[in-house]
N, C-alpha and C positions, 0 to 999 in steps of 0.2 A: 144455089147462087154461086155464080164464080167469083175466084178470088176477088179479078179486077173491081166487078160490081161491089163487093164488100168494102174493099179498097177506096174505091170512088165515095162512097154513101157514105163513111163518116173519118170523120177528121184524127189522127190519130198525134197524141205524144207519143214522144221517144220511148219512157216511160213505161207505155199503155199497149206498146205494138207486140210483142209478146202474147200478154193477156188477151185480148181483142182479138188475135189469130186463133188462139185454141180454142176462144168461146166460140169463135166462126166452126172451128170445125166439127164441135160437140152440140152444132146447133139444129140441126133435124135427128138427133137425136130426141134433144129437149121438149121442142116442139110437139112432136109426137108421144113420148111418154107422156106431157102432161096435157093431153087432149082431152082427154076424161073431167082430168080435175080443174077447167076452166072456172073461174070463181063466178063469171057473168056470158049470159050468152051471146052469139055475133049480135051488133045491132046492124042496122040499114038505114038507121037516123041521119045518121052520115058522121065523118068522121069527127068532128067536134066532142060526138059523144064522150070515145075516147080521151080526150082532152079533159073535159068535164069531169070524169071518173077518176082520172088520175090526178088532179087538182085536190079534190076533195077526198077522196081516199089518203095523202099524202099528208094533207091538213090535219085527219083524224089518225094517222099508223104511224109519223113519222116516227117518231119514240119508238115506234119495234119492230120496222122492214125498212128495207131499203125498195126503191121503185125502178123500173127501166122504160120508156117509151120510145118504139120504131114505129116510124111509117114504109111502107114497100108495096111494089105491086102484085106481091103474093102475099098469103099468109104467111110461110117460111123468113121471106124476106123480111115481113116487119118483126117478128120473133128473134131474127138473129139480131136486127140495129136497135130491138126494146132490150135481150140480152147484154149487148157491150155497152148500153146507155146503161146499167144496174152497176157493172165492171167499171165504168165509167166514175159513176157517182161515189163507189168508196174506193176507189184510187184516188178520186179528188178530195175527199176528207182525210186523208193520210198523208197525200203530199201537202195540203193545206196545213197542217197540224205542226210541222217542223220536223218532226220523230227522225231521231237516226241512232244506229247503232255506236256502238264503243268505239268502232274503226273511224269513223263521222263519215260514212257515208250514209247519205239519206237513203232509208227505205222505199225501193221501188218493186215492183210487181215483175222488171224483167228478167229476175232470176226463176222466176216462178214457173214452173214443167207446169205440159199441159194437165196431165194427171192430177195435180197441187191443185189448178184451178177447178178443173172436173171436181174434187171433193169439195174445195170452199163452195160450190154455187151448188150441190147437192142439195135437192129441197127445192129448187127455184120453180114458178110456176107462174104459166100465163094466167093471169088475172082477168083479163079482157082482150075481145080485139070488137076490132067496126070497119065497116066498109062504105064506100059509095064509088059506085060503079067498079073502076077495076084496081082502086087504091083503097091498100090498108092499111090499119094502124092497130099496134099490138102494144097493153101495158105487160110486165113480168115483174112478179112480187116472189122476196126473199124474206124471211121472217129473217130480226138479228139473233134470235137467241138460236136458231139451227144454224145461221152462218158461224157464230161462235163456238158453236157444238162442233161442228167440222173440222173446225182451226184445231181444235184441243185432240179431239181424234186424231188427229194427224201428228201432235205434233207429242205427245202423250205417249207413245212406243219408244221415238227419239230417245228425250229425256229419259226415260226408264233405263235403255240401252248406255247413256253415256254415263246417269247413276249408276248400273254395276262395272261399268270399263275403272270409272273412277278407285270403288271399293278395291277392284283387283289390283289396280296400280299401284296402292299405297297399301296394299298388304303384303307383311313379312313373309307371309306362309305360304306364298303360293311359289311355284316352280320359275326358275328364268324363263322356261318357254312361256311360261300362260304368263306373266309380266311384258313383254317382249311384246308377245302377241296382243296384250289388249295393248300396250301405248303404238303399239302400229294402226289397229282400228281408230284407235283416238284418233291418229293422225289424219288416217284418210277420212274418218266422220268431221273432223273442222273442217276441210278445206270441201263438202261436200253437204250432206243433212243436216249439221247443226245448224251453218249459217241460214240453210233455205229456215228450216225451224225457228232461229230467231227474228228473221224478219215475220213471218207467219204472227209470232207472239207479238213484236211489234206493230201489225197491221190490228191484231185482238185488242189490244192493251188499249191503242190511238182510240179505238171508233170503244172504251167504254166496258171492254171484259178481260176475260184472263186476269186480274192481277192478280189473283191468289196462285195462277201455276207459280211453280217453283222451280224456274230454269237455272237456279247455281250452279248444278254440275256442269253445263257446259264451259261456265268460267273457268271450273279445276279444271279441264281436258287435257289443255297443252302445257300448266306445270307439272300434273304428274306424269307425262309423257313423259318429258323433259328429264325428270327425276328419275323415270325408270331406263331411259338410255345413259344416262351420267352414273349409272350405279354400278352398269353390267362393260366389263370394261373387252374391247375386240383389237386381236392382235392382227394387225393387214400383211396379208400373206399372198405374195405377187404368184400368177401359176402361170406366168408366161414373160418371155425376155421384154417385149413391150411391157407388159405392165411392172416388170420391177424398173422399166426409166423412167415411169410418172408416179412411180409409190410416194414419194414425198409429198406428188402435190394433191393426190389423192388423199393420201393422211391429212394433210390440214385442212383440204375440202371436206370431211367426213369429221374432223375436230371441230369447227367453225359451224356447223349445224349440230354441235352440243353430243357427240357419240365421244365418247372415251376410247382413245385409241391408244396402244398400249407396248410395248416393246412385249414380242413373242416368250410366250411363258405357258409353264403347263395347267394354271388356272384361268387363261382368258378367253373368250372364245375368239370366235374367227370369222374375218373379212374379207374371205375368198376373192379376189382382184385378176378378171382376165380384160386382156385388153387384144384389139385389131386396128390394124391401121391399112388405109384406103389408100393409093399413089395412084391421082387421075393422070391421062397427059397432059402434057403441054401445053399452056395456053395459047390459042391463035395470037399469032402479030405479033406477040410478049415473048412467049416462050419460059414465062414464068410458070413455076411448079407448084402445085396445090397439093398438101396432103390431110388424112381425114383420120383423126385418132377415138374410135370408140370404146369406151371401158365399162366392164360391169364390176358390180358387188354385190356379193351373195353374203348372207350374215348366220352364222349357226351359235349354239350356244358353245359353254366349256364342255357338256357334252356331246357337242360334236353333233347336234340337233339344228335339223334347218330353222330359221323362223320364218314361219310362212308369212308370205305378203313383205318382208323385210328386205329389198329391196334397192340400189341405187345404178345410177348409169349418167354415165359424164361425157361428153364428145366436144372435141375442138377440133378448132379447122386451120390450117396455117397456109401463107403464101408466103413462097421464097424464091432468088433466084436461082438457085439451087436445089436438090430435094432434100437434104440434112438442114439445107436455114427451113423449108415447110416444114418438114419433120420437127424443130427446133421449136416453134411458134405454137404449131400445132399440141405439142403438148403442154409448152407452157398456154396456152388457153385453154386449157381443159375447165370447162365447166357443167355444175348439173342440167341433166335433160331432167326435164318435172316426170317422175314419178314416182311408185312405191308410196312411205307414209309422209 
């Protein structure tokens, strides 16, 4: 089926367009693996059948699957719109429910990689189809206790992962590297796994499981990060004429996201700071001067040890009439480009 037809055939939330795409594409897959384990075989009754079967099937299982029902003029076709109808039906009990995270945004499905969904909808299986003449109609049944099984799968390495980042963070004995190095993992798992993970336990939790996981370490993540950059203090050391004329604003850029930054001493490590600047021409008709200031920060310990993944980089842009007022602007705008932890 192409996209368009997919597109066309059913109605999508903002929300839901995400999910409803991946399942499109993992959907002759599905179909096909689960050819075998049809729970009922084609009828020819016509398609009411289907209707009937899923009325009554839904009446007697709702308590322990979720249901999906497409109609299409293939088999594939009704399998993929019975598919996003199941996608459908518990996105609509979770947006329904209110659920949101500590940030307050409400829990939606669009953060969710195709992959995420491929695991939550493992297990799915065409229950029925039926046909009359060249239209079908397809149900697909998900037990909840293997949807809930997946979510924990999935989400159950995470947690384990941000349990021992934690343990390392808040222990005395371990080296500045490997402190260093887990609250940088920290950093890049929040802004990355954790939250996909906590929405996961919140879509668990809404529809009725999980409450027993024990997602607290995520909580610690970002104090003991915090705690292990405020501990290890780095002395910023310019390695070029450009970057010793923005070391100021780079130090309080690099203070202001909680690193300890430190007057150059023989127990601090180090903020390796180079910087390059860009001088485009002229602007047409103006004549005005643009220039372009990129800086890095590389961070090692008192040993003189890189920290890997530890990371920062700042660029600003100026416009002047001149190229010392660009130059001028351009470094007082220096601000972080997103990356590193």
């Amino acid at each position: 089926m192409t996209n368009a037809r997919w597109l066309n055939a059913t109605v999508l939330s903002g929300s839901l367009a995400v999910v409803l795409a991946a399942c499109s594409a993992r959907t002759t897959s599905v179909s096909s693996a689960h050819e075998a384990a049809t729970v009922e075989p084609v009828s020819a009754a016509g398609p009411q059948d289907c209707l009937t079967y899923l009325d009554q099937t839904r009446a007697k299982y709702e308590a322990s699957a979720f249901f999906g029902f497409g109609e299409g003029s293939t088999p594939d076709d009704a399998v993929n719109l019975a598919s996003a109808d199941l996608v459908r039906q518990i996105q609509t009990r979770v947006s329904s429910s209110g659920v949101s995270r500590e940030s307050n945004r409400d829990v939606e499905f669009t953060s969710l990689t195709q992959s995420t969904v491929d695991a939550m909808l493992t297990g799915m299986d065409v229950a029925r189809r039926c046909r009359e003449g060249f239209r079908w109609q397809a149900v697909t049944r998900l037990e909840k206790a293997v949807f809930f099984k997946n979510i924990q799968v999935r989400v159950q390495p995470i947690i384990k992962e941000a349990a021992a980042l934690v343990a390392t963070m808040e222990s005395r004995t371990v080296s500045p590297q490997d402190s260093l190095g887990a609250a940088t993992r920290a950093r890049a798992m929040i802004r990355n796994d954790f939250i996909q993970a906590r929405d996961l336990l919140a879509v668990c939790r809404t529809l009725g499981s999980c409450a027993m996981t024990d997602d607290a370490a995520f909580a610690a993540l970002e104090p003991a990060a915090s705690a292990v950059f405020a501990r290890y203090a780095f002395a910023l050391r310019p390695k070029d004429d450009e970057a010793a004329a923005v070391a100021g604003v780079v130090s309080r850029l690099l203070s202001e996201e909680g690193f300890a930054i430190s007057s150059a001493n023989d127990t601090a490590g180090e903020a390796g700071l180079s910087c390059q600047r860009k001088d485009f021409p002229p602007m047409a008709n103006t004549g005005y001067m643009v220039t372009e200031v990129i800086c890095g920060v590389t961070f090692s310990t008192s040993a003189r040890e890189a920290v890997a993944g530890l990371t920062r980089t700042f660029r600003g842009n100026g416009l002047g009439e001149n190229r010392q007022e660009a130059l001028s602007e351009a470094r007082r705008k220096l601000a972080r480009k997103d990356n590193g932890t």
